[in-house]
C-alpha positions as CSV (number, residue, x, y, z in Angstrom):
1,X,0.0,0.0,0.0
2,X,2.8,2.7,0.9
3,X,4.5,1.7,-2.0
4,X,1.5,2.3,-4.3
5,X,1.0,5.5,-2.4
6,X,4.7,6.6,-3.2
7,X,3.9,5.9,-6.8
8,X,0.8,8.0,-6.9
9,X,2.9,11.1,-5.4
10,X,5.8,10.2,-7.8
11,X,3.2,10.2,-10.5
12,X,1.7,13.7,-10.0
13,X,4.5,15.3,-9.3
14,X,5.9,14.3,-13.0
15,X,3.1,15.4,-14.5
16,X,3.5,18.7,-13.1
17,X,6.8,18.4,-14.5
18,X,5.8,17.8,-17.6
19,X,2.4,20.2,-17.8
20,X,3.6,22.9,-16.0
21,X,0.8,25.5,-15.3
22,X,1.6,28.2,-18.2
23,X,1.0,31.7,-17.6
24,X,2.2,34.7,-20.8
25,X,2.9,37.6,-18.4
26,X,3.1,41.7,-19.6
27,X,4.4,43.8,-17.9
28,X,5.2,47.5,-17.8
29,X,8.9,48.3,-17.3
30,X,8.8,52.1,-16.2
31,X,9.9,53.6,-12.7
32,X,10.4,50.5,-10.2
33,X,8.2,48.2,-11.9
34,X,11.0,46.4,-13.8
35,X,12.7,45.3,-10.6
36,X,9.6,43.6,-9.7
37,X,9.1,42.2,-13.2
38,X,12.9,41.1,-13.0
39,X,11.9,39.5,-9.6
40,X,8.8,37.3,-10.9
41,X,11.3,35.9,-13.5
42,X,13.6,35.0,-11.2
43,X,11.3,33.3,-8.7
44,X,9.5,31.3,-11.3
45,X,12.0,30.4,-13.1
46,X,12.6,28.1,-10.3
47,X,9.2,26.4,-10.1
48,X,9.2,23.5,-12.1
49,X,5.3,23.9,-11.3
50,X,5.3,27.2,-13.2
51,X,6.1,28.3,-16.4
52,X,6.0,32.2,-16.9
53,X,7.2,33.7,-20.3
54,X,7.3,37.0,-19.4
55,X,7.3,40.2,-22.0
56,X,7.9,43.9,-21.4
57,X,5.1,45.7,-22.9
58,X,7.2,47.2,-25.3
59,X,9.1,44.3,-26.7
60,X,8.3,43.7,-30.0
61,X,7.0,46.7,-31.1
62,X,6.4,47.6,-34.9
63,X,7.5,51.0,-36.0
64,X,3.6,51.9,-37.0
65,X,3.2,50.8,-32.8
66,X,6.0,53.1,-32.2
67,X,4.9,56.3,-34.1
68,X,1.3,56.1,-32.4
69,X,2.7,55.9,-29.1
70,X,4.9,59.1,-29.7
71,X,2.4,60.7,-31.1
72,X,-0.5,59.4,-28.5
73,X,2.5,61.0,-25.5
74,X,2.8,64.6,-27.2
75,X,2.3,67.2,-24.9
76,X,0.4,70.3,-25.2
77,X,1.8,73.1,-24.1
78,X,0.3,74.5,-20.6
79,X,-2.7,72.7,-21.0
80,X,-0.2,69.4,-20.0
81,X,0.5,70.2,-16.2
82,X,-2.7,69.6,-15.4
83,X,-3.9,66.9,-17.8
84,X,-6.5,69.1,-19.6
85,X,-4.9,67.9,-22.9
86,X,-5.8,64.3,-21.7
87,X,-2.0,63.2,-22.5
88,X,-2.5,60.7,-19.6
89,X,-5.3,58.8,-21.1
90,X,-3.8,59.1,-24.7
91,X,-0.6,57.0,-22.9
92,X,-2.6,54.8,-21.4
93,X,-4.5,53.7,-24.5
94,X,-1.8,53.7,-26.2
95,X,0.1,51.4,-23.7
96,X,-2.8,49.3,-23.8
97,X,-2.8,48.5,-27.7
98,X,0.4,47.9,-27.6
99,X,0.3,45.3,-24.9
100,X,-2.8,44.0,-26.2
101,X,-0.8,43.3,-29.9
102,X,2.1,41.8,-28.2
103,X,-0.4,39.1,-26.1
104,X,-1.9,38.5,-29.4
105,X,1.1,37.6,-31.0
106,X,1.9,35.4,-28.2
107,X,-0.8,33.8,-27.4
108,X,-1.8,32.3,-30.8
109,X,-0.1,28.6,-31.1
110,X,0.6,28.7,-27.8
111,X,-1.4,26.7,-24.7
112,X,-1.6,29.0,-22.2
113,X,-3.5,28.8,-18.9
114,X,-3.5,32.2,-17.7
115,X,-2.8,36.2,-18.8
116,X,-1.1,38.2,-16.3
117,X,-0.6,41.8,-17.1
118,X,1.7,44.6,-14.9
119,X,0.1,47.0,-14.7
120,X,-3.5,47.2,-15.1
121,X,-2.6,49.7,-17.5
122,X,-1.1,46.9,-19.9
123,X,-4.4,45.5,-19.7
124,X,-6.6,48.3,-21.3
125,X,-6.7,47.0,-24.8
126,X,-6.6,43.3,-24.1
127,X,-10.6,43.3,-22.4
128,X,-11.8,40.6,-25.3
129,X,-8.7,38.4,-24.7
130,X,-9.6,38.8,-20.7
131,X,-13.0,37.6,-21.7
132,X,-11.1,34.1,-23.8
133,X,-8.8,33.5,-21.0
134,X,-8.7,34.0,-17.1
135,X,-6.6,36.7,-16.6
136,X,-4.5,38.4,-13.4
137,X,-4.2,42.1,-12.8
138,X,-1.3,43.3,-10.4
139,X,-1.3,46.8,-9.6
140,X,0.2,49.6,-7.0
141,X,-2.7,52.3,-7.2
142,X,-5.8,53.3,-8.6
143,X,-6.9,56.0,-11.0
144,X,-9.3,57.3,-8.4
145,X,-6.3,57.4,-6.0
146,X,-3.9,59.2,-8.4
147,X,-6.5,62.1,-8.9
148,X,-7.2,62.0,-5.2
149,X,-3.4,62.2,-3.6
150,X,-1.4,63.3,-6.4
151,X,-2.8,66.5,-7.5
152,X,-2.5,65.4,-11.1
153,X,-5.2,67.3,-12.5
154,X,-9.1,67.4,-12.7
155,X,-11.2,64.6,-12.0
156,X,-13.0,65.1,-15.1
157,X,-10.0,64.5,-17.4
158,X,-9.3,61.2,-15.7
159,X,-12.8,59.7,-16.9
160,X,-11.6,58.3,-19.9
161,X,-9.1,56.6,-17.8
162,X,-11.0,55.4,-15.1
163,X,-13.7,54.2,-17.7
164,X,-10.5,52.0,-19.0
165,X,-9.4,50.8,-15.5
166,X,-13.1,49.6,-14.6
167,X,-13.8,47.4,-17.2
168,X,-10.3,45.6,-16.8
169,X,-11.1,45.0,-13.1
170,X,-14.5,44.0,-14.3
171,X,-13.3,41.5,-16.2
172,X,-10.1,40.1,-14.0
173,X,-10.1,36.9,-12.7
174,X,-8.2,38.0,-10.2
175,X,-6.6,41.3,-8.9
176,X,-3.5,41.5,-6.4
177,X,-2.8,44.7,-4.8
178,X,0.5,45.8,-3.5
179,X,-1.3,47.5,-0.7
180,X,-4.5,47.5,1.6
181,X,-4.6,50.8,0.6
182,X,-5.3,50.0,-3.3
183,X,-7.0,47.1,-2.4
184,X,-9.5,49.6,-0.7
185,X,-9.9,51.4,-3.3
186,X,-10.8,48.8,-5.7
187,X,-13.3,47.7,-3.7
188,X,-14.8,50.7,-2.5
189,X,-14.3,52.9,-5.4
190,X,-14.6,50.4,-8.5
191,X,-17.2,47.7,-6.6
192,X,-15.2,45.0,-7.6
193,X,-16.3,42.0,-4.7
194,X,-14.0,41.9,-2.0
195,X,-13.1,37.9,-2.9
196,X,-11.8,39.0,-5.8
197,X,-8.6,40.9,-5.1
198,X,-5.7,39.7,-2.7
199,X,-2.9,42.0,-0.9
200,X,0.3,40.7,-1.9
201,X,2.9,43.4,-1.4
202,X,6.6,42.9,-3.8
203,X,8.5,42.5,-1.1
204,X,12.2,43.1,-1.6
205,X,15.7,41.1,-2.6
206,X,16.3,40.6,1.2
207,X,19.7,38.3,0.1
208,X,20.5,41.1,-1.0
209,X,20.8,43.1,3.0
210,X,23.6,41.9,5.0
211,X,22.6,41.2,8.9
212,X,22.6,44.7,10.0
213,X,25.5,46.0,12.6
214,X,23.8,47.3,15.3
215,X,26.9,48.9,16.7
216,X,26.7,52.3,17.6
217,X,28.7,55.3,15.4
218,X,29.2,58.6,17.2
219,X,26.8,60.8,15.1
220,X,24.1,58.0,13.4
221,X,23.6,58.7,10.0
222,X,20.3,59.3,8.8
223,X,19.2,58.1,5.0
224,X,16.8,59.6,2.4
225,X,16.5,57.9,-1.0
226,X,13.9,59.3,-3.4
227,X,14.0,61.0,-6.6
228,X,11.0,63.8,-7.3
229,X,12.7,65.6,-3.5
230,X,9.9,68.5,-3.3
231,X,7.1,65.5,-3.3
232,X,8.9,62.9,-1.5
233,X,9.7,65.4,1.0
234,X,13.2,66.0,1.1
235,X,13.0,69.8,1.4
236,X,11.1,69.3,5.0
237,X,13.9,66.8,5.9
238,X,16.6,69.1,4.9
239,X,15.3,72.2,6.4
240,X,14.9,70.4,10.0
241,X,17.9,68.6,10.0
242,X,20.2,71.9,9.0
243,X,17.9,74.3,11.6
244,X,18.2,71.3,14.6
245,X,20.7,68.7,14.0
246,X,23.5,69.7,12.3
247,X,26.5,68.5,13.9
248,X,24.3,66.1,16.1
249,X,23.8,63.3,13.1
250,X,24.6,63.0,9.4
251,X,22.3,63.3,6.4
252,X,22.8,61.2,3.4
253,X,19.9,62.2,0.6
254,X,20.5,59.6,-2.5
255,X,18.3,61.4,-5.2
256,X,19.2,62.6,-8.8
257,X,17.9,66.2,-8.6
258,X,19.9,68.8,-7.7
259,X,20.4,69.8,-4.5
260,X,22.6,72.9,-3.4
261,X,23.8,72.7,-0.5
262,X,27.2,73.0,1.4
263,X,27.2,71.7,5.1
264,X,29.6,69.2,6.3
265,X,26.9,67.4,8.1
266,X,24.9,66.7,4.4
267,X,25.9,65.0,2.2
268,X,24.5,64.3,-1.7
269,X,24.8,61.0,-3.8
270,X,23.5,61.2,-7.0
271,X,23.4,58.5,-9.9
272,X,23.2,55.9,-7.0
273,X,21.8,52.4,-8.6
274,X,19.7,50.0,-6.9
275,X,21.5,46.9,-5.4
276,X,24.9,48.5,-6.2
277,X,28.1,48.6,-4.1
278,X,27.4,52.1,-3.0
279,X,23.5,51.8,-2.9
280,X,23.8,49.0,-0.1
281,X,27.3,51.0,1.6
282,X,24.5,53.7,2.3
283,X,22.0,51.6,3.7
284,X,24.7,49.1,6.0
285,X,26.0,52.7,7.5
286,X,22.9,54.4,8.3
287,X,20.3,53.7,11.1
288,X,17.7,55.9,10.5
289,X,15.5,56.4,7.0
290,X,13.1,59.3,6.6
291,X,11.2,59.6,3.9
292,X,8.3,62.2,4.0
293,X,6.1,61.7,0.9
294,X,3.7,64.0,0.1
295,X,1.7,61.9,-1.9
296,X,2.8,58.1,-2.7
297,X,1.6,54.7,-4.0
298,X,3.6,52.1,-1.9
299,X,7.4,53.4,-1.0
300,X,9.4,50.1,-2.0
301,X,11.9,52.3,-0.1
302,X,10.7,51.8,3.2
303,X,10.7,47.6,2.8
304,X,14.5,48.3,1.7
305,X,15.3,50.1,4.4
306,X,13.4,47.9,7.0
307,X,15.2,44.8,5.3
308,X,18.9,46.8,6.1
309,X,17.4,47.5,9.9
310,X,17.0,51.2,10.0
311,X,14.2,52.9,12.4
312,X,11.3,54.5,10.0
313,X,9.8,58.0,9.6
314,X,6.9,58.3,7.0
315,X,4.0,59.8,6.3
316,X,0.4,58.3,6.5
317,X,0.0,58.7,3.0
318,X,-0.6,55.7,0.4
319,X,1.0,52.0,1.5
320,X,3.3,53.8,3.6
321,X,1.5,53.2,7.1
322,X,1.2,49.2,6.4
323,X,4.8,49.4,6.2
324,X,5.6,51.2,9.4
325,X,3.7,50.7,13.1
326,X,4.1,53.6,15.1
327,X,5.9,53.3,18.1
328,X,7.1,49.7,16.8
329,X,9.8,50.3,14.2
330,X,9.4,53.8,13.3
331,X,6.9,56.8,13.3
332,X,4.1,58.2,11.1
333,X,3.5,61.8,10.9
334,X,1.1,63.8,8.6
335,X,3.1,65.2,5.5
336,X,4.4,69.1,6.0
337,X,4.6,68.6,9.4
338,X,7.7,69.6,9.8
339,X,7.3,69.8,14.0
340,X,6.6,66.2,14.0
341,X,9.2,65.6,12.2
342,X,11.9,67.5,13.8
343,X,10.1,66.0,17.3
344,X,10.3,62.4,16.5
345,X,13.8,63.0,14.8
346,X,15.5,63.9,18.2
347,X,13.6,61.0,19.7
348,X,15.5,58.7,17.4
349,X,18.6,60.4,17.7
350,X,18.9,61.1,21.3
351,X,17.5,57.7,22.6
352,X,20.0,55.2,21.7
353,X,18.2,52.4,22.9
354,X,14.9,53.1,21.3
355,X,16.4,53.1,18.2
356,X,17.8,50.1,18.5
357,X,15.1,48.6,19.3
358,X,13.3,49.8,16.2
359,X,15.6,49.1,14.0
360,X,15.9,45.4,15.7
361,X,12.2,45.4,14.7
362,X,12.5,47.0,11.3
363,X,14.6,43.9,10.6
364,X,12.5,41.1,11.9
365,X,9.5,43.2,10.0
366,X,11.1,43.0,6.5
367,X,12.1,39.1,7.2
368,X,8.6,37.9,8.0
369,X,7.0,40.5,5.3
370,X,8.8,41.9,2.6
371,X,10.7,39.0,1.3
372,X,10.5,39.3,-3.0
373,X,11.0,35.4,-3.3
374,X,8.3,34.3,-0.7
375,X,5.6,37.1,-2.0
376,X,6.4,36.4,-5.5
377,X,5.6,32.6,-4.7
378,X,2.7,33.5,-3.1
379,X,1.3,35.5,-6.4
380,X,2.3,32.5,-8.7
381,X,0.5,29.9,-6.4
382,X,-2.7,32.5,-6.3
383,X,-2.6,32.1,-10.0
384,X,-2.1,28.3,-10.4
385,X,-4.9,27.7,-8.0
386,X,-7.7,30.5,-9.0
387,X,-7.0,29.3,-12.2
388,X,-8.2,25.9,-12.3
């Protein structure tokens, strides 16, 4: 009987070998959405489960698929800042059809069990192809939460977009949020039933973090990482630190724009790539990380800096408060509050042992949490099983 029972297991597990559960994945590749595209390749590429062949939206692309997208991203002078030209919805159709030509292409010959597309966006012109073959939607925000925390323009000129992003979700098999926060707003802004969408946040390359030294340095060093500084807040953390703690702490901001400033106590690093020698030099040495966005979708940047064991400042904006519990491993002020910030600073600075302990807790956070490989299983097993 055991014997027969081995054979059995033996048995299924070949034929999982052999019919791996197949999945054509597109994906967008701007800002910090090709990391986690380079992630999900990784991570299934070791599932023998699993096969993902994954495309950037753009791969492929015929020059008559070029010239529309060009032409679909012009810009209209003035009326542009604040979308009244509709530039953003142009994009987005345009991403859309080109995604939706791409998944065509692949998907014809080919036995595919499931459509994934990154992000929803991708999916815009692909609605009849959702409606062939059971398709996932992963996603860091809504449109409703763009207009609503980003200042980005009207609500009016979005409709054409949100009108897009509801009959995708209408038509998902599944959604995956990187956030409650998004996962909220699906629900409560698009209707979409509650079963329907999962919170699976990225999760970072936490190999990738050397077990933090906790030892103490004479002045701790205190990290900001963030391009777009006015919005991410780097102007509030700059004028606190140089009106209360120069001389007490250092300030490292890693961001491309230019900053002007000459104080021995700041210091600027520019053209600073993820994972590189430097990038993860700056992280090792700190022990605080403040980032005060204004607005935000997530802020990968606060699972990096919890995986390298740094205390936490942020701002109870977006996915940034599901990253950080107050009084746990960091603090969560309001954005422009520049007295909380400059209070809970000196806190960190001045009490040794509470910031060790945070940081302590940062780091256990980011192990149980915001691991990359374990999330990114997680997401491929969501899609093998809703699938079936």
């Amino acid at each position: 009987m055991a014997a027969r029972e081995a054979d059995f297991v033996q048995d299924q597990i070949s034929a999982k070998q052999e019919n791996p559960f197949r999945i054509l994945s597109v994906q967008m590749q701007s800002v910090g959405h090709r990391v986690y595209g380079e992630i999900l390749r990784e991570v299934s590429s070791s599932r023998e489960d699993i096969q993902l062949d994954s495309f950037w939206a753009h791969d492929e692309r015929s020059l008559a698929t070029k010239v529309l997208r060009r032409l679909a991203e012009t810009r209209a002078p003035v009326l542009s800042k604040m979308n009244l030209d509709f530039r953003r919805a142009r994009a987005e159709w345009s991403t859309g059809q080109m995604s939706r030509k791409l998944a065509t292409k692949k998907l014809q010959g080919q036995n595919y069990d499931a459509l994934h597309f990154h992000t929803q966006t991708a999916a815009y012109g692909s609605v009849q192809l959702m409606r062939k073959i059971k398709t996932f939607i992963t996603i860091d925000m809504t449109v409703f939460q763009l207009v609503k925390e980003f200042n980005a323009g009207p609500r009016w000129t979005y409709l054409p977009n949100f009108m897009m992003e509801r009959n995708t979700f209408n038509n998902a098999a599944h959604i995956i949020a990187f956030s409650d926060w998004a996962r909220n707003s699906v629900i409560e802004d698009y209707h979409i039933k509650p079963e329907r969408i999962t919170t699976i946040t990225p999760g970072v390359r936490i190999e990738m973090f050397s077990v933090p030294n906790f030892e103490l340095r004479a002045k701790p060093r205190v990290l900001f990482v963030g391009n777009d500084f006015i919005r991410k807040g780097g102007d509030d953390l700059l004028a606190v630190f140089l009106e209360s703690f120069r001389g007490q702490a250092e300030l490292h901001l890693v961001t491309n724009d230019e900053i002007e400033i000459r104080d021995p106590s700041v210091h600027v690093h520019q053209k600073v790539s993820a994972y590189s020698g430097l990038w993860q030099s700056l992280y090792q040495q700190s022990e605080i990380f403040v980032m005060v966005s204004r607005s935000e979708a997530l802020g990968m940047v606060f699972q990096e800096a919890a995986a390298a064991g740094l205390a936490l400042i942020g701002t109870n904006v977006g996915g940034i408060p599901e990253m950080i519990t107050h009084g746990g491993n960091g603090f969560v002020i309001s954005p422009g509050d520049r007295a909380a910030l400059s209070g809970y600073l000196k806190i960190l600075i001045e009490d040794v042992e509470l910031r060790q302990k945070m940081r302590k807790a940062s780091r256990e956070r980011a192990l149980r949490d915001f691991d990359a490989s374990r999330n990114t299983d997680r997401l491929l097993t969501l899609f093998s099983s809703s699938a079936k």
